[in-house]
C-alpha positions in Angstrom: -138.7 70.0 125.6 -138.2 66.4 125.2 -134.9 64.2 125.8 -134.9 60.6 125.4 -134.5 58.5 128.2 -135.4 54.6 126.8 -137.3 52.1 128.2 -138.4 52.1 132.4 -137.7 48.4 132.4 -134.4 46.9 130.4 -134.1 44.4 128.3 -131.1 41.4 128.9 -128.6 41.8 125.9 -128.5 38.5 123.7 -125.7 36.4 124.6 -124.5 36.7 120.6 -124.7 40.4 120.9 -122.5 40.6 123.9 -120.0 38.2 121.9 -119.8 41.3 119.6 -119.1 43.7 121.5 -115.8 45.5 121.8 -114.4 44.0 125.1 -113.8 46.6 126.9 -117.5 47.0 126.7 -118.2 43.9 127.6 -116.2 44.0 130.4 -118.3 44.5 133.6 -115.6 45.1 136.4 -112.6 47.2 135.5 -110.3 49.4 137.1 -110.4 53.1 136.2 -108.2 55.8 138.1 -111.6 57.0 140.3 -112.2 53.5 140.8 -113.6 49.7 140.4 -115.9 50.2 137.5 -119.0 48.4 137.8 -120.8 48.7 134.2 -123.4 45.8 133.5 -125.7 48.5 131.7 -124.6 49.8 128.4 -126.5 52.1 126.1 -127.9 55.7 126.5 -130.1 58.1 124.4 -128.4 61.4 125.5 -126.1 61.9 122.4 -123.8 63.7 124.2 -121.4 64.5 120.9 -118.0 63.6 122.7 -119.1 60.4 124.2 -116.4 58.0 124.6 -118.5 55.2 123.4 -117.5 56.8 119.7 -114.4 54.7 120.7 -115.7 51.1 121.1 -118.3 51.3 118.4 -121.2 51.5 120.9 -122.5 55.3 120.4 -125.1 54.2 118.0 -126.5 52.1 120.7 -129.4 54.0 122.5 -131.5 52.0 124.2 -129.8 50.7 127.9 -129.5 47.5 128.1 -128.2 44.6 130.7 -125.4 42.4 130.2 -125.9 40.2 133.2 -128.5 41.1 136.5 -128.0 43.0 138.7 -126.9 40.6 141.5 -124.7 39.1 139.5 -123.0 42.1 138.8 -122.7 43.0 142.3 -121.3 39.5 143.5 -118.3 40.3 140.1 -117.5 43.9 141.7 -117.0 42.0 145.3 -115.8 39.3 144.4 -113.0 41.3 141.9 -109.2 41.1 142.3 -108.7 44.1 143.4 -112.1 44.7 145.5 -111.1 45.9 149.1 -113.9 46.3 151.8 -113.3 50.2 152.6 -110.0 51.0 150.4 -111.2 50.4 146.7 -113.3 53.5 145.4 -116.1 52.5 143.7 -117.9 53.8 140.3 -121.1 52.7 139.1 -122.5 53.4 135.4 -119.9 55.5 134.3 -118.5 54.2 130.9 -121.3 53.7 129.0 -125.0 55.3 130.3 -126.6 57.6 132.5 -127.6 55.6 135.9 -130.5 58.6 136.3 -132.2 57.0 133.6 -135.2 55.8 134.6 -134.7 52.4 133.7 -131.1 52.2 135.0 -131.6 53.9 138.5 -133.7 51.0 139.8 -130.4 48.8 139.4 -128.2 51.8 140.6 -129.8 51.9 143.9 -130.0 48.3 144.3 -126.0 48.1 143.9 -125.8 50.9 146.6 -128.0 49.3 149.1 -126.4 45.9 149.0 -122.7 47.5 149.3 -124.2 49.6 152.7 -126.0 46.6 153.4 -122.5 45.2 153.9 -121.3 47.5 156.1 -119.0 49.0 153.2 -117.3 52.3 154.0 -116.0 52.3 150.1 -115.9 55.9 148.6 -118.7 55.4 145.3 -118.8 57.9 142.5 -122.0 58.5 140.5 -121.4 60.4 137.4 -124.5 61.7 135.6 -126.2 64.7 133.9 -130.0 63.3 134.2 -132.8 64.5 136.4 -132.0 63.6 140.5 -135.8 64.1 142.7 -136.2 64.9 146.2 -137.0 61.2 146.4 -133.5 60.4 145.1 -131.7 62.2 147.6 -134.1 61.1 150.1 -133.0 57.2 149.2 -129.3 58.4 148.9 -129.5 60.3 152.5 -130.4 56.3 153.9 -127.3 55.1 153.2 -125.0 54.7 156.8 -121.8 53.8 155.6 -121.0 54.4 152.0 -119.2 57.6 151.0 -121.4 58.3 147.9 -121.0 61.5 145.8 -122.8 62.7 143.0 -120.6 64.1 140.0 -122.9 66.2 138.0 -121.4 66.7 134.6 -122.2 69.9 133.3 -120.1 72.2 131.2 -122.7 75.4 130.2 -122.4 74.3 126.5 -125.4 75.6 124.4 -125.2 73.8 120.9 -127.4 71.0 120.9 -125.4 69.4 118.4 -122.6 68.8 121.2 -125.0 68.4 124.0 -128.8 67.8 123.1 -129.8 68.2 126.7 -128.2 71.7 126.9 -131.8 72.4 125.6 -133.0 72.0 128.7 -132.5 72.4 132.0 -132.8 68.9 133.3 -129.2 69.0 134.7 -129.0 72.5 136.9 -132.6 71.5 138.4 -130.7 68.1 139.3 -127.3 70.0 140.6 -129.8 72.2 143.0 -132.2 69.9 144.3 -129.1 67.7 145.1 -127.3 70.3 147.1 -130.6 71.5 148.7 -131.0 67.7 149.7 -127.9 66.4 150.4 -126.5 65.4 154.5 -124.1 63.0 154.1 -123.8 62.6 150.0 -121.0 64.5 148.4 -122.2 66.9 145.5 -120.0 67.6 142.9 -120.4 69.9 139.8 -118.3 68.4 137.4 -116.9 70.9 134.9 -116.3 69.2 131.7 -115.2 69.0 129.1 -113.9 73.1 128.9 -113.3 73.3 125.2 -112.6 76.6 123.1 -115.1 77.5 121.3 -117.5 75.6 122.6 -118.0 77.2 126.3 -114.7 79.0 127.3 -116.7 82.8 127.2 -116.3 84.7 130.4 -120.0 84.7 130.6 -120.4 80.5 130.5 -117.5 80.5 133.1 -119.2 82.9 135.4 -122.7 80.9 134.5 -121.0 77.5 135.4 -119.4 78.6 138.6 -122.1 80.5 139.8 -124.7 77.1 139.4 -121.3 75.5 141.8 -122.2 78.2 144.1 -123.9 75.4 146.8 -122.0 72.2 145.9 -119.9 70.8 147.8 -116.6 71.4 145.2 -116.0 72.2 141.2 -114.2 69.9 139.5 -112.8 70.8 135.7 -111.4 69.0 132.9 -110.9 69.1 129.2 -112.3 66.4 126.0 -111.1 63.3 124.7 -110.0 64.7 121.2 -109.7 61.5 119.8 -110.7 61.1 116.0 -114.3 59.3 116.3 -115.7 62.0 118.2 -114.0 64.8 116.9 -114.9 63.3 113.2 -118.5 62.8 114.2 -118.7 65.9 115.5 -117.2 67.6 112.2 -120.1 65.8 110.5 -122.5 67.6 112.1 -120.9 70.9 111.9 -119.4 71.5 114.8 -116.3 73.6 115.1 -113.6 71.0 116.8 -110.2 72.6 118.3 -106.8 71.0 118.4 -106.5 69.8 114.6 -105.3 66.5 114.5 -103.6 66.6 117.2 -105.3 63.8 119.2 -104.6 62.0 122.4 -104.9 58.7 124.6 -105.3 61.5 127.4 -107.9 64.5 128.0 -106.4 68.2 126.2 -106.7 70.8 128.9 -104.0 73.7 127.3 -101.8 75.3 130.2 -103.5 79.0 128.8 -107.1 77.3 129.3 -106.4 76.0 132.8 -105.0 79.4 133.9 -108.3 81.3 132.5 -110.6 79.0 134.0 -109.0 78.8 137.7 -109.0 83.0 137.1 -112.5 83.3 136.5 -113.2 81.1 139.7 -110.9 83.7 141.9 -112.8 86.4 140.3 -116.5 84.9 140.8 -117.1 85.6 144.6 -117.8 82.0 145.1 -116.4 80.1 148.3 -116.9 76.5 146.7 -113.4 75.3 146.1 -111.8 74.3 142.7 -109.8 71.1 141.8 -107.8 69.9 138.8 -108.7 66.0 139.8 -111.9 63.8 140.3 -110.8 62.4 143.4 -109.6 65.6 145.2 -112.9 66.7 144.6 -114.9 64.1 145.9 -112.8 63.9 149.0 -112.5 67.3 149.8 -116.4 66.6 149.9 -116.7 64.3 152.4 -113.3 65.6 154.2 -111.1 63.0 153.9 -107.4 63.4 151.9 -107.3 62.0 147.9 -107.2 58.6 148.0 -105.5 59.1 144.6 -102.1 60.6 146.7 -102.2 63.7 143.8 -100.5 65.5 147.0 -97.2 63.9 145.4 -98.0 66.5 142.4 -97.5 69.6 144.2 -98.4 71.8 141.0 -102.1 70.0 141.3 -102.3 71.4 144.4 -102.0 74.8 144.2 -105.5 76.0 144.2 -106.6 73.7 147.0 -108.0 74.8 150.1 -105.9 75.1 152.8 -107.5 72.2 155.6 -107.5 70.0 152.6 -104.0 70.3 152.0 -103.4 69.7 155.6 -105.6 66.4 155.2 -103.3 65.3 152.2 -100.1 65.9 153.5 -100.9 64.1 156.7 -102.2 61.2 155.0 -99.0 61.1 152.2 -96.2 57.9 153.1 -93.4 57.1 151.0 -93.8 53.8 150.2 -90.9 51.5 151.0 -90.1 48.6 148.9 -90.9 46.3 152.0 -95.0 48.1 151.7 -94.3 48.0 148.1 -93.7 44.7 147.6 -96.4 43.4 150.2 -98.6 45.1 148.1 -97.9 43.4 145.0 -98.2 39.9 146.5 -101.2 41.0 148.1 -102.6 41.6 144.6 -101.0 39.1 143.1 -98.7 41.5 140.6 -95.3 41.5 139.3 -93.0 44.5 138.2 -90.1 46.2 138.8 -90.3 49.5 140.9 -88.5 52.9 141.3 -89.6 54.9 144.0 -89.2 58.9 143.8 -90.4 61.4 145.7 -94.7 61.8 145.2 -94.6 58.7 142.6 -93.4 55.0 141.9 -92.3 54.1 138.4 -93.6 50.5 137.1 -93.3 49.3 133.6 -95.8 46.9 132.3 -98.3 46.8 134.6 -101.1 48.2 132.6 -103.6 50.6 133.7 -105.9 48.7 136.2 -103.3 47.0 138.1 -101.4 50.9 138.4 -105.0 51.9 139.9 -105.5 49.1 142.4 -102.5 49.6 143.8 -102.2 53.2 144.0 -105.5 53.0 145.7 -103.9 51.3 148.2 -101.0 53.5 149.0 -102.8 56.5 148.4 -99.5 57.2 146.5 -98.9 57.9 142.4 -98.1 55.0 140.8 -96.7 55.9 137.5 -96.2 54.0 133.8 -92.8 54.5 132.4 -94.3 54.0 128.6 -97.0 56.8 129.4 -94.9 59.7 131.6 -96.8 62.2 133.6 -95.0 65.7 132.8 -94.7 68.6 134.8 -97.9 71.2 134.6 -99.8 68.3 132.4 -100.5 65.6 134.7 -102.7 63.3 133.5 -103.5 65.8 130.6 -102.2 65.8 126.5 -99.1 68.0 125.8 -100.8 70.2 123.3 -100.9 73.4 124.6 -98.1 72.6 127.2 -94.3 73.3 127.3 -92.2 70.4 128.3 -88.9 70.7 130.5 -85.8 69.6 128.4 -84.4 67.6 131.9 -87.6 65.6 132.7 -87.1 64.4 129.4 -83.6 63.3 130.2 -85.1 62.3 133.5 -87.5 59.9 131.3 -84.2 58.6 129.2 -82.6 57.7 132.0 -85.4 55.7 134.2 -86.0 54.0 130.9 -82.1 52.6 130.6 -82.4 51.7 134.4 -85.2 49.4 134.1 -83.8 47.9 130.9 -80.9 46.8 132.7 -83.2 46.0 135.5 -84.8 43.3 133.2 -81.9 42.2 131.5 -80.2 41.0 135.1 -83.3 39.5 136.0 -83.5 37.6 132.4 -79.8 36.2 134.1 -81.3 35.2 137.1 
């Protein structure tokens, strides 16, 4: 069986190329809600058929390629904004390639031994669904100080068409010689995307959780359904749920998340479960989410019990005196509401949200794009919502309007 995996040595993108490119492609340091996102390589030959580079017109795009070198991408992620020596998570190759890739991993463990090198204590996430050696993990068990975890996406889906590597079995080798080789690096099975149709049989659940069986955690989610992939993926045939009913957020329906977190009660496995990247990957190197999810008490529910412990301990209340510091510290302006588990902001955008709520640990939430109850983080197809959360919404919505209109007076 033969997968594509480019070229061992990558060529430098052509500065008129990288003028084309969508920007958020092009952009080599950007805040995600896992973390700093460092992503100087772009292009990948695995065809996964959801890929999220459908939406920035770089699926086509096979061959990996660098948009500046590697040190110079390193001295942009440390030298960011929001860049904190042991408070900002990291992530590395996670928007548009595979850094298992032959030709990418050389550059993947060059960033991780210049950030130990440092002395960095920085959680780093590592998403990928490529072959990982004995060597790997022998390089990765080196590292002193980093909190690195592996995220192994794998979702037990058998049409090629949606995943041409499900024709092999490049990714559960991976997932096993990791956890057979891993000390100090956090293995993840990452569960995703969970799609009807595609790999929600009892006997791909039980398949999945039983390859989870030595990881450190599970971690499930559901698909962009967003109309490039889902319209490319129509084109080849493929049977896509959800209609047209697409979303800036992942679809995960309430009566999917309920089978799924059944079948894991009902597999015999110990290895826990979680809703959220991050609670995984700190339940696996015991330390609380650094993405304060504990202020989502439904999230929680099918955590295990130290971990909960771990999160509660670590969960403050922000007050607008820690609040406010924080903003200056990052150099950001907005208005606040602070609420039990969460802070409402308006404005802010997406990155700025994330760098701050990585430093509270604490939810930091955007009035424009509410989190509702039971669908955190997810679409609301599939869900139910509650009539007074809506009026909940309504009403934070006129406070911060007249919030800005006494400030326009000022």
């Amino acid at each position: 069986m033969t997968i594509a995996t480019g070229p061992r040595t990558l060529p430098l993108m052509p500065a008129q190329q990288i003028a084309r490119l969508d920007p958020y492609m092009s952009l080599i340091v950007g805040y995600r809600k896992s973390g700093l996102s460092l992503n100087h390589i772009i292009g990948c030959p695995l065809d996964c058929g959801y890929c999220v580079r459908h939406f920035w017109g770089n699926f086509e795009v096979k061959t990996p390629q660098l948009l500046c070198s590697t040190d110079e991408a390193i001295g942009k992620l440390v030298g960011h904004e929001a860049f904190q020596p042991h408070v900002t998570p990291i992530q590395l190759f996670n928007k548009a390639t595979d850094p298992f890739l032959p030709g990418v991993k050389p550059h993947l463990f060059r960033v991780l031994r210049a950030l130990d090198g440092r002395g960095y204590t920085n959680h780093v996430l590592v998403i990928t669904r490529f072959a990982v050696t004995e060597a790997d993990m022998r390089q990765l068990e080196t590292l002193r100080h980093l909190k690195v975890t592996l995220l192994f996406t794998y979702s037990g889906i058998t049409d090629s068409r949606v995943e041409p590597i499900a024709k092999s079995t490049i990714t559960q080798t991976a997932i096993r010689t990791a956890a057979a080789g891993r000390r100090r690096t956090g293995v993840v099975l990452y569960w995703r995307p969970v799609v009807p149709g595609w790999n929600d049989a009892p006997e791909t659940m039980a398949h999945v959780l039983d390859l989870g069986r030595h990881v450190d955690a599970i971690v499930f989610t559901g698909y962009y359904h967003k109309p490039q992939s889902a319209g490319y993926l129509r084109g080849l045939g493929v049977e896509v749920p959800y209609g047209q009913d697409y979303h800036r957020r992942k679809t995960m329906p309430a009566e999917l998340d309920a089978r799924v977190i059944a079948a894991w009660r009902a597999c015999g496995i110990t290895t826990p479960l979680f809703r959220k990247t991050s609670c995984g990957v700190a339940y696996a190197h015991q330390v609380a989410d650094y993405n304060g999810h504990w202020g989502v008490p439904e999230l929680c529910d099918i955590c295990p019990a130290a971990q909960r412990r771990r999160c509660a301990a670590d969960h403050a209340t922000p007050t607008p005196a820690s609040m406010d510091r924080v903003l200056a510290q990052l150099g950001y302006q907005s208005s606040y509401v602070i609420e039990n588990g969460h802070v409402w902001t308006h404005g802010l955008g997406e990155q700025r949200r994330y760098a701050i709520q990585h430093t509270l640990r604490y939810q930091i939430w955007e009035l424009d794009q509410p989190h509702y109850l039971h669908a955190h983080g997810r679409s609301l197809h599939g869900h139910q919502t509650d009539p007074d959360q809506a009026d909940r919404f309504a009403a934070l919505r006129a406070q911060f309007s007249t919030a800005a209109r006494y400030e326009e007076d000022d």
